[in-house]
Every structure is written in C-alpha cells, then in structure tokens.
N, C-alpha and C positions, 0 to 999 in steps of 0.2 A: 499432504498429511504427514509425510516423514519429513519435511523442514518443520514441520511444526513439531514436532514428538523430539526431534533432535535439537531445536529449540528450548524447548522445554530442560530436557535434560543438561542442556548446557547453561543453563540459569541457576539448576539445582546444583549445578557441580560449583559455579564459581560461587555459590553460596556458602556452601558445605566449606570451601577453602579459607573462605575468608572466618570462617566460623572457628575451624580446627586453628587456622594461623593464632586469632586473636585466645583461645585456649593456653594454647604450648607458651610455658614459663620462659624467658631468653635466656643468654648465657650466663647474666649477671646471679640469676636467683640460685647459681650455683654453690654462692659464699656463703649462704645461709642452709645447708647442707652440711656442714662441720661441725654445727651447734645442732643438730638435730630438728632442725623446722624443713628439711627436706621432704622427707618420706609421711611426714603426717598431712602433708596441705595432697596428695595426690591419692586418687583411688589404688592404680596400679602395683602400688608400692614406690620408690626411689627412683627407680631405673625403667618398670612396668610403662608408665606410662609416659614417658618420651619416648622408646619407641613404639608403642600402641598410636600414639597421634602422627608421629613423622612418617611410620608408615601410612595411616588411612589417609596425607596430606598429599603424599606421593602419589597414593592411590588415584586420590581426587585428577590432582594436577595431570597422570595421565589421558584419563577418561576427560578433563579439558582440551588437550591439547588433541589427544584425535579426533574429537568433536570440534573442533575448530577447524582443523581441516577439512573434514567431511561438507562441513555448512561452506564453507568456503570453495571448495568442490561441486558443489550444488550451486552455490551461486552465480560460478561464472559458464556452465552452461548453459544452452539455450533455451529457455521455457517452449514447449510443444504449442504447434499454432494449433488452436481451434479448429473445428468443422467449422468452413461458410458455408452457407443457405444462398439459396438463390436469392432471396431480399438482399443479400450482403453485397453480391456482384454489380457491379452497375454494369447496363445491357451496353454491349459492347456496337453491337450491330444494328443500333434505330438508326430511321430514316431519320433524315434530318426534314423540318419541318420548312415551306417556304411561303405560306401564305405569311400575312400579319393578324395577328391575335386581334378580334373586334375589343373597343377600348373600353375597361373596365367602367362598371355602371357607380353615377357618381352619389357621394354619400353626402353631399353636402342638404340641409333642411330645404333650402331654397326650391322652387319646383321650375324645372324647365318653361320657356315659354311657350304655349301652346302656336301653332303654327294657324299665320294668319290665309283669309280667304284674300284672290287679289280680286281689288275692287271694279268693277264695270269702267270701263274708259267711255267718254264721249266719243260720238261722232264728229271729226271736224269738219264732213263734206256737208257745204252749204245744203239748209233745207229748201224744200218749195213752201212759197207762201201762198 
C-alpha cells in the first residue's frame, strides 16, 4: 500500500514539474521587458512570479527525487514470503508406492469381446460297437 501511495505521488510530482517547467517564460522573454510587455503578461508582477514558479519547481524536483529514492529503496528489497498451508508443502515423507496401478478402463465405443465358452472335445478312445 505505500509503493502504491508513493507511486501515486510520484506521478503527481513529475506532473506538476513538467507543468510549472512548460509555465516559466525562458531567458529570451527578458528583452521584451524594456518596452514594458514584461510585467503585464504575469500575475506576480515582473520579478513575483519567476521566483514564485522556480521556487514551487524546486519544490517539486525535491519531493521527486526523494521519492525516487524511496521507490527505488523499496524495490530492491526482498518482498516478505507468504504463509504456506500445508496444501502448499509437498509431503516430504510418503511411502513410495510398489505395486502397479490396474490399467486405466478404456474409452474407446467399441465393446470388449465377451469371453468365449471352450467347446466340448471328442473322445478319441475307440468306441464299442
């Protein structure tokens, strides 16, 4: 439940970064701050809001990076084995079996031959006539 909840967080955070990054004006938009189109395109005022965003990116970035650790910390230890159940164990100690198993009963349609009677044999010791 905490790789998930640390998951989670860590999605909002590279969100948020990627959000504030594509926000903050680059260094170029600084030449149009001499003619006065600086301070009007931002809430903060001029200066307000570069560092209002650099700091909450910083913000972000940290809370990524030790979340990245942590999950990465989490990861490469051992996951806790399970309770096994005696179904789970194979019996260590059966006897071993020595007769042979009578031969499985067959599925084919055809029906076994019924077993025949044997037939009376002649006598071959000469009769009296």
């Amino acid at each position: 439940m905490l790789r998930t909840a640390l998951t989670i967080l860590q999605v909002f955070a590279s969100v948020a970064i990627v959000a504030l990054v594509l926000i903050q004006r680059g260094k170029g938009a600084d030449a149009g701050a001499g003619f006065g189109a600086g301070a009007s395109g931002t809430v903060f005022g001029a200066r307000g809001a570069r560092t209002a965003l650099s700091r909450a990116t910083a913000v972000f970035a940290a809370i990524f990076m030790m979340n990245s650790l942590a999950l990465a910390y989490m990861g490469t230890r051992a996951a806790p084995q399970a309770e096994k159940s005696v179904l789970d164990v194979p019996a260590e100690n059966e006897p071993a079996t020595t007769t042979t198993p009578a031969p499985a009963p067959s599925t084919s349609s055809i029906p076994a031959p019924a077993p025949q009677e044997p037939t009376p044999q002649k006598d071959s010791s000469p009769q009296e006539r």
